[in-house]
N, CA and C atoms as an extended XYZ file, in Angstrom:
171
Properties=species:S:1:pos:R:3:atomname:S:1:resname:S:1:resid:I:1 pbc="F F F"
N        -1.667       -8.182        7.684 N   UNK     1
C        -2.690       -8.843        6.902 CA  UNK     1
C        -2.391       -8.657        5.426 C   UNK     1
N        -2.105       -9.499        4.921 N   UNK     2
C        -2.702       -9.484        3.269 CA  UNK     2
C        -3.864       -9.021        2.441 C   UNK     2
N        -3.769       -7.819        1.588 N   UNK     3
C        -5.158       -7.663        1.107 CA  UNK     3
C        -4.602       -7.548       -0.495 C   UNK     3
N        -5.300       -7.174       -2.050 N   UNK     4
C        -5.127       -6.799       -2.426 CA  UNK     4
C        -5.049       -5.025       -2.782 C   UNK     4
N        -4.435       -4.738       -3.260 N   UNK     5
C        -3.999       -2.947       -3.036 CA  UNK     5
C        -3.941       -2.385       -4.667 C   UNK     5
N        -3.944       -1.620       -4.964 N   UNK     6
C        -3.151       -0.761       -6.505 CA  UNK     6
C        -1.893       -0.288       -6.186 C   UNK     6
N        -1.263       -0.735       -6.722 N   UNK     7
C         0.520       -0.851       -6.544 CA  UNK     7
C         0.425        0.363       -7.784 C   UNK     7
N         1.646        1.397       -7.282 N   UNK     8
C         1.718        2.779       -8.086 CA  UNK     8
C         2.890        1.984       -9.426 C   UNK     8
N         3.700        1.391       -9.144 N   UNK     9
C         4.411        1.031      -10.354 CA  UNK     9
C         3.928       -0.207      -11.564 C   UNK     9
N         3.033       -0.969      -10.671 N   UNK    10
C         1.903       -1.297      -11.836 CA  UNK    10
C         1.049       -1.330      -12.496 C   UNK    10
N         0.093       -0.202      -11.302 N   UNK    11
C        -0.618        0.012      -12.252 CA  UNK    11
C        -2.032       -0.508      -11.991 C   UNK    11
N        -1.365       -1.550      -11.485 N   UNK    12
C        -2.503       -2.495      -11.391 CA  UNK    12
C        -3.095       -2.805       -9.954 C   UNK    12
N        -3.381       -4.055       -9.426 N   UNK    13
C        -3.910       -4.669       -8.732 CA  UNK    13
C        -3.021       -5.807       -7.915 C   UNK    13
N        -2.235       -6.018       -7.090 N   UNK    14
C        -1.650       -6.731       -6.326 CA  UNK    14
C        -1.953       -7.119       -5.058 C   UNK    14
N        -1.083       -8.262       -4.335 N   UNK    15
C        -1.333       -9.056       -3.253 CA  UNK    15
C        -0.361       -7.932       -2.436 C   UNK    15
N        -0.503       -7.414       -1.517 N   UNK    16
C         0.387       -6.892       -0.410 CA  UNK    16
C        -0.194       -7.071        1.138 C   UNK    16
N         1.271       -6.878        1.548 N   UNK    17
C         1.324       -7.226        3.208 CA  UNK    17
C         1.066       -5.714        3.941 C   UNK    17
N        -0.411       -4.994        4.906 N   UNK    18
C        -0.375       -4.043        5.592 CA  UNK    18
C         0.411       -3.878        6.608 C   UNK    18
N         1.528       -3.469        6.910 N   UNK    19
C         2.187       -3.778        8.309 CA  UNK    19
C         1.779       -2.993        9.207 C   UNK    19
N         1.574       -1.673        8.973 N   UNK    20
C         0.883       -0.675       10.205 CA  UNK    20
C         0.328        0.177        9.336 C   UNK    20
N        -1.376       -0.017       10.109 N   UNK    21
C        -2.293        0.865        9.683 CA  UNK    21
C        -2.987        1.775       10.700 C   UNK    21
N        -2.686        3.167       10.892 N   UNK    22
C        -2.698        4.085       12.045 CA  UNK    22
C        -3.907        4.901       11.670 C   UNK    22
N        -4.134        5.526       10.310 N   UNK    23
C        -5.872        6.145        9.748 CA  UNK    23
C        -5.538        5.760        8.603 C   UNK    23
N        -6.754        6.203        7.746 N   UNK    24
C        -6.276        5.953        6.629 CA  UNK    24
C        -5.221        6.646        5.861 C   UNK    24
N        -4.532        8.144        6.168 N   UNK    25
C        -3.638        8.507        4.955 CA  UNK    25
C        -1.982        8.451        6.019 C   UNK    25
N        -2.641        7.361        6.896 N   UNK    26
C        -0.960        6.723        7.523 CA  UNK    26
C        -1.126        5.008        7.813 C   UNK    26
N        -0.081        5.055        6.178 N   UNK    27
C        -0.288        3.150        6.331 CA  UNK    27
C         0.769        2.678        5.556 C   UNK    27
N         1.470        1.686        6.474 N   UNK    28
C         2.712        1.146        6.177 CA  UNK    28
C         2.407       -0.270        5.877 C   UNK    28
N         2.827       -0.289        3.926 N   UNK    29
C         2.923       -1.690        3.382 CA  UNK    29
C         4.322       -2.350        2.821 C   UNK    29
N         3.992       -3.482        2.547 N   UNK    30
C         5.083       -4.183        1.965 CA  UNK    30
C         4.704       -4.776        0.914 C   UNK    30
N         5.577       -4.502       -0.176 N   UNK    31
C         5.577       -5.320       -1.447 CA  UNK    31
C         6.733       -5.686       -2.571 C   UNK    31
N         7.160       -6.651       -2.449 N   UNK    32
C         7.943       -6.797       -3.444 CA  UNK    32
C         9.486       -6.809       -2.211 C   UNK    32
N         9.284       -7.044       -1.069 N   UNK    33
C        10.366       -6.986       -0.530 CA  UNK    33
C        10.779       -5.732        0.123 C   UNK    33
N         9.928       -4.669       -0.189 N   UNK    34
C        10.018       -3.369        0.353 CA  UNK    34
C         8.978       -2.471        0.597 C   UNK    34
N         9.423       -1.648        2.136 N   UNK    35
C         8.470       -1.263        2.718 CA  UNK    35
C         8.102        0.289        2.264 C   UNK    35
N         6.594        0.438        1.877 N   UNK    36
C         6.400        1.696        1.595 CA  UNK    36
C         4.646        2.133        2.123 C   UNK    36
N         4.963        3.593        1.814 N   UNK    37
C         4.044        4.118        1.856 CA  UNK    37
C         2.744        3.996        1.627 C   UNK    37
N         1.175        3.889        2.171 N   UNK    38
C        -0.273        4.048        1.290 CA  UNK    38
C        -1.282        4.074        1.729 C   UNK    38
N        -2.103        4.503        1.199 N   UNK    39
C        -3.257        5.045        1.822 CA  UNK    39
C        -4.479        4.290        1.621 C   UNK    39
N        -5.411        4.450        2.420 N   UNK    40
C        -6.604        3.503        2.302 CA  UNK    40
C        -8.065        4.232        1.593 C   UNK    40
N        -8.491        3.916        0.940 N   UNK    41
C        -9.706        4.684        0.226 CA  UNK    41
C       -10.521        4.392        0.365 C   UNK    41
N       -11.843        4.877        1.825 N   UNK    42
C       -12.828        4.183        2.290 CA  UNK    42
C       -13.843        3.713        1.238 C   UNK    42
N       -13.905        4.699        0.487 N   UNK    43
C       -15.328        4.888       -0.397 CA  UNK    43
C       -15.104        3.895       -1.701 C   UNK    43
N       -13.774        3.157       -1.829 N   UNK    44
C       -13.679        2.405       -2.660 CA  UNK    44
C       -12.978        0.906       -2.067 C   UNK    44
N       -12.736        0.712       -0.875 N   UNK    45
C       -12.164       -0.015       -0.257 CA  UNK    45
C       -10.904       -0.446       -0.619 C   UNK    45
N        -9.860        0.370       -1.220 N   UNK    46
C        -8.758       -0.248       -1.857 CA  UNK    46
C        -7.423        0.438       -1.125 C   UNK    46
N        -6.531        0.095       -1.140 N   UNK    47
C        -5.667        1.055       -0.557 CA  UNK    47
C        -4.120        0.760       -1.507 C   UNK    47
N        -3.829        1.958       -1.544 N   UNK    48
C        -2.804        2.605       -2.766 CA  UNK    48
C        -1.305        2.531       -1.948 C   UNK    48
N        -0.491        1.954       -2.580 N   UNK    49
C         0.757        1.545       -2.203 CA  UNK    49
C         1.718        2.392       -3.142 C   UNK    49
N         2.227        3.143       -2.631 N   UNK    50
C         3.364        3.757       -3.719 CA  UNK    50
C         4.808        3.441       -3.664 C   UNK    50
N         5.075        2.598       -4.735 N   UNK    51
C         6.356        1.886       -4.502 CA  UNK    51
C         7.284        2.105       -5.299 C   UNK    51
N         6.781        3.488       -5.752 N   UNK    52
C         7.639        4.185       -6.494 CA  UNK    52
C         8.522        5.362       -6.064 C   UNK    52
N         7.908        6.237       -4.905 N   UNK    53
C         8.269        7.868       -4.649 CA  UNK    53
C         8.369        7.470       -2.497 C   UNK    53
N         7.252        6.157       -2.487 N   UNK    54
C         7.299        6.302       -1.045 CA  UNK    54
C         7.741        5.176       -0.590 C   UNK    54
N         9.063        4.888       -1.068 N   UNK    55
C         9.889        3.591       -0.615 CA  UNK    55
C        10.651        4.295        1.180 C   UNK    55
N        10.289        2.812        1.948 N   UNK    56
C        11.048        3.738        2.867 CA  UNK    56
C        12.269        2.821        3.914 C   UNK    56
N        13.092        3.752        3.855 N   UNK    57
C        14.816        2.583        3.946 CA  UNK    57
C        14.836        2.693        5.299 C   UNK    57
């Protein structure tokens, strides 16, 4: 599914793809062509993509 997320190298606010979401602090996204790490933040509904430290090959 597509949601928007906070992408760690922008900063900001982006479109990303969830590919597997198992709880919230185990969740595999895609952005930018590559698959990484992030977590979901109930209490704010957003979930954090780190596509900086949790790239995964």
């Amino acid at each position: 599914m597509k949601v928007m997320a906070m992408v760690h190298s922008l900063g900001a606010l982006a479109e990303v793809e969830i590919i597997e979401h198992k709880d919230n602090n185990n969740v595999i996204a895609e952005y930018d062509g590559k698959r990484c790490t992030a977590v979901f933040n109930p209490f704010v509904g957003l979930y954090y993509v780190d596509d900086k430290y949790g790239v995964i090959s």
